[in-house]
ZAKOL-583163 format. One record per residue (C-alpha): x, y, z; chain; residue in one letter. Coordinates in steps of 0.05 Angstrom, whole numbers, plus 32768, in hexadecimal, padded with zeros to 4 digits. Layout:
REM ZAKOL-583163
   c1   c2   c3 ch aa
    X    Y    Z  A  A
...
***
This chain:
REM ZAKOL-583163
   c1   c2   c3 ch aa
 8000 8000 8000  A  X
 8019 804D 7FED  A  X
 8021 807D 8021  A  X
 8004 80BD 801B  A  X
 803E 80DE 803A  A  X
 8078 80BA 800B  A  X
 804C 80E1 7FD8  A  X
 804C 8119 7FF5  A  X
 8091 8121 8003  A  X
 80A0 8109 7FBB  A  X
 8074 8142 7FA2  A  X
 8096 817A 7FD2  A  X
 80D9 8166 7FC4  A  X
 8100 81A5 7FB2  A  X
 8106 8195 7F66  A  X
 80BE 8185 7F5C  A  X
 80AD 81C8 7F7E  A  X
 80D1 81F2 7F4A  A  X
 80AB 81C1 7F19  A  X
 8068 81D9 7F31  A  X
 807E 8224 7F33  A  X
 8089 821F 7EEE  A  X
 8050 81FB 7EDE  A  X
 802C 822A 7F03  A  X
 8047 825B 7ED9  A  X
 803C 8243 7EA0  A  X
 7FEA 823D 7EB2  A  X
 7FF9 8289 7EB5  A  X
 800C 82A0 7E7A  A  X
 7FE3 8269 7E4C  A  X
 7FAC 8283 7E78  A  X
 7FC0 82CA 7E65  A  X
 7FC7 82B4 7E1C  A  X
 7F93 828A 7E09  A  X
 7F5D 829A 7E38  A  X
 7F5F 82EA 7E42  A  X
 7F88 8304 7E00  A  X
 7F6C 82C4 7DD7  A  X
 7F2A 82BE 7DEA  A  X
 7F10 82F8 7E09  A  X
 7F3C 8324 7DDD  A  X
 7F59 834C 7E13  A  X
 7F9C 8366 7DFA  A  X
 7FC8 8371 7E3D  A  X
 7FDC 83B2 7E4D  A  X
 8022 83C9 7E5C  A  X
 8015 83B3 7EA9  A  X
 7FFB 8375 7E99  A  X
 8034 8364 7E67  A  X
 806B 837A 7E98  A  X
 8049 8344 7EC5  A  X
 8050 830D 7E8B  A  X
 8092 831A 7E8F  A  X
 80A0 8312 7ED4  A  X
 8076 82D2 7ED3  A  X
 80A8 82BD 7E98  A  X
 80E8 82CF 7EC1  A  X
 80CF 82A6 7F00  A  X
 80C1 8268 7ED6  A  X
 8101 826F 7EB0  A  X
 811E 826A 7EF6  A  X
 8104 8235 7F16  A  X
 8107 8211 7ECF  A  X
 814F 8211 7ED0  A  X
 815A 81FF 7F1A  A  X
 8129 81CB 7F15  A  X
 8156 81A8 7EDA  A  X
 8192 81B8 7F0B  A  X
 8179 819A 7F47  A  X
 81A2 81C0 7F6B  A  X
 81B3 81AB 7FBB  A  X
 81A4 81D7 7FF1  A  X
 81D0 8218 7FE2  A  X
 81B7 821E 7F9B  A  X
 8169 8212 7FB0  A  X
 8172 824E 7FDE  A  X
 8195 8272 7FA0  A  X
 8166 825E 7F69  A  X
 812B 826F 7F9A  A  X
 8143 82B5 7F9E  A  X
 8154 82BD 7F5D  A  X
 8104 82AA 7F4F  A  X
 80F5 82D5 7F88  A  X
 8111 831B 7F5F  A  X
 80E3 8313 7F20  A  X
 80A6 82FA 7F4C  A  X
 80B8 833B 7F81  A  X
 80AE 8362 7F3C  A  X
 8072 834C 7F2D  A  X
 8059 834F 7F6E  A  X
 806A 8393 7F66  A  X
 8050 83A6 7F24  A  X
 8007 8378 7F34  A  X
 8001 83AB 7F73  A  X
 800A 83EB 7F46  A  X
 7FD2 83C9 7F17  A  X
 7FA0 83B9 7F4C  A  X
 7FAB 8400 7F6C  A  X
 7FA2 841E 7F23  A  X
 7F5E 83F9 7F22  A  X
 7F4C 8415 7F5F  A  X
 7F4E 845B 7F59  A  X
 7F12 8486 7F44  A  X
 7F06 8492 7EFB  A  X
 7F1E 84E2 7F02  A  X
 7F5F 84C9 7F23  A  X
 7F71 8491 7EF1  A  X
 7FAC 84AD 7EBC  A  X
 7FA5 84BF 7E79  A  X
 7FB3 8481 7E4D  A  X
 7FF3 8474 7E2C  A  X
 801B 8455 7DED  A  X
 8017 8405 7DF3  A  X
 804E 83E4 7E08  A  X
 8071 83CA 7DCA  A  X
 8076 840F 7DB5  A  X
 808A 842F 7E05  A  X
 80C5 83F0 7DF6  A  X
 80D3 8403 7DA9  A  X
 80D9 8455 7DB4  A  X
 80F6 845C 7DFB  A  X
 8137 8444 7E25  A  X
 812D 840B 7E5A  A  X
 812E 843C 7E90  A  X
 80F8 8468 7E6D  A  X
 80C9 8436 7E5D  A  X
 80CA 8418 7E9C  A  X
 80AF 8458 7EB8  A  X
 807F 845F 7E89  A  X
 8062 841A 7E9C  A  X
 806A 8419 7EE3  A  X
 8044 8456 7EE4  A  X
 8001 843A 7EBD  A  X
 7FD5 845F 7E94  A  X
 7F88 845C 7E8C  A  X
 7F8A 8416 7E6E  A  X
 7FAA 83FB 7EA1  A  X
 7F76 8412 7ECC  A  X
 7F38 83F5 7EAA  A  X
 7F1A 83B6 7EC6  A  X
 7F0A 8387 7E94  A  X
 7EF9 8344 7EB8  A  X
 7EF4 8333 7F0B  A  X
 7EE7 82F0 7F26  A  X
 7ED0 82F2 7F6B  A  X
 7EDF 833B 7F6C  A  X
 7F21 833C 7F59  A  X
 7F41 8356 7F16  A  X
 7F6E 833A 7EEC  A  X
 7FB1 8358 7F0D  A  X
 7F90 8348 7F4C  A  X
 7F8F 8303 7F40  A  X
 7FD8 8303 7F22  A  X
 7FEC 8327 7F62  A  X
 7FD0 82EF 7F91  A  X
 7FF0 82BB 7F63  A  X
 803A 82DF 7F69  A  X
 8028 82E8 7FAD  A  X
 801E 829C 7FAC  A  X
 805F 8284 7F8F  A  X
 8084 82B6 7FBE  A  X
 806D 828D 7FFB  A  X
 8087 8249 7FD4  A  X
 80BC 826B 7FBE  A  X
 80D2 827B 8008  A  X
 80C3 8233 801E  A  X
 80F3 8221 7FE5  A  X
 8125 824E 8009  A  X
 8119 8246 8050  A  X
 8115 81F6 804E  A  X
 814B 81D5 806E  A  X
 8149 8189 8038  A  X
***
């Protein structure tokens, strides 16, 4: 007879943990993708795409750690190194969901998309145009259980930061 806890501790071992944050990722951004830009034809705005990209940096992360399998010293390293990109987006969801909540006369004028903030303007510009939203950013398009889009994406970062800090707080 199988144990239920040799499968659980199969399941949490440190390399299958970075396997589901980057499954878990990925569900994000096909989510993103195929359900809200394919489907609903919602194209993301530059808040929303600077999100995607965090997403993409924390599952490039715990992608390549969990094909090194690395021992105790480089979990703690790889798990801050997924930590940085998932901070970020932690970050940038919080600016979205406070965009969404302001009243309609304090919301900012819309701006250029972001493929043309990225095309025109340094790194350093563009990122201030972006982090500081514009009146597209602010429009709610879809809630479920009365939170938004970014709100959602901020509980999910929020999410992997806690398994993140398991990652780098276990001791096996």
């Amino acid at each position: 007879m199988f144990n239920n806890s040799v499968l659980i501790q199969r399941l949490t071992t440190p390399r299958m943990v970075f396997a589901f944050i980057f499954i878990y990722c990925t569900i994000m951004i096909l989510v993103a993708k195929l359900y809200f830009q394919g489907l609903l034809m919602l194209e993301p705005c530059p808040l929303c795409a600077m999100q995607r990209f965090f997403v993409i940096g924390t599952a490039l992360v715990v992608a390549v750690a969990f094909i090194h399998n690395p021992g105790i010293l480089g979990r703690k390293i790889y798990a801050v190194l997924a930590m940085l990109p998932n901070f970020s987006g932690i970050v940038t969801a919080s600016r979205h969901v406070w965009l969404q909540s302001l009243p309609i006369e304090k919301v900012p004028e819309c701006g250029p998309g972001i493929d043309y903030i990225m095309e025109v303007f340094s790194l350093f510009d563009a990122l201030q145009i972006i982090f500081s939203g514009s009146g597209e950013c602010a429009e709610v398009q879809w809630t479920l259980l009365g939170l938004t889009i970014p709100g959602w994406t901020l509980v999910a970062f929020i999410a992997m930061m806690g398994v993140l800090w398991f990652q780098f707080l276990r001791k096996n």
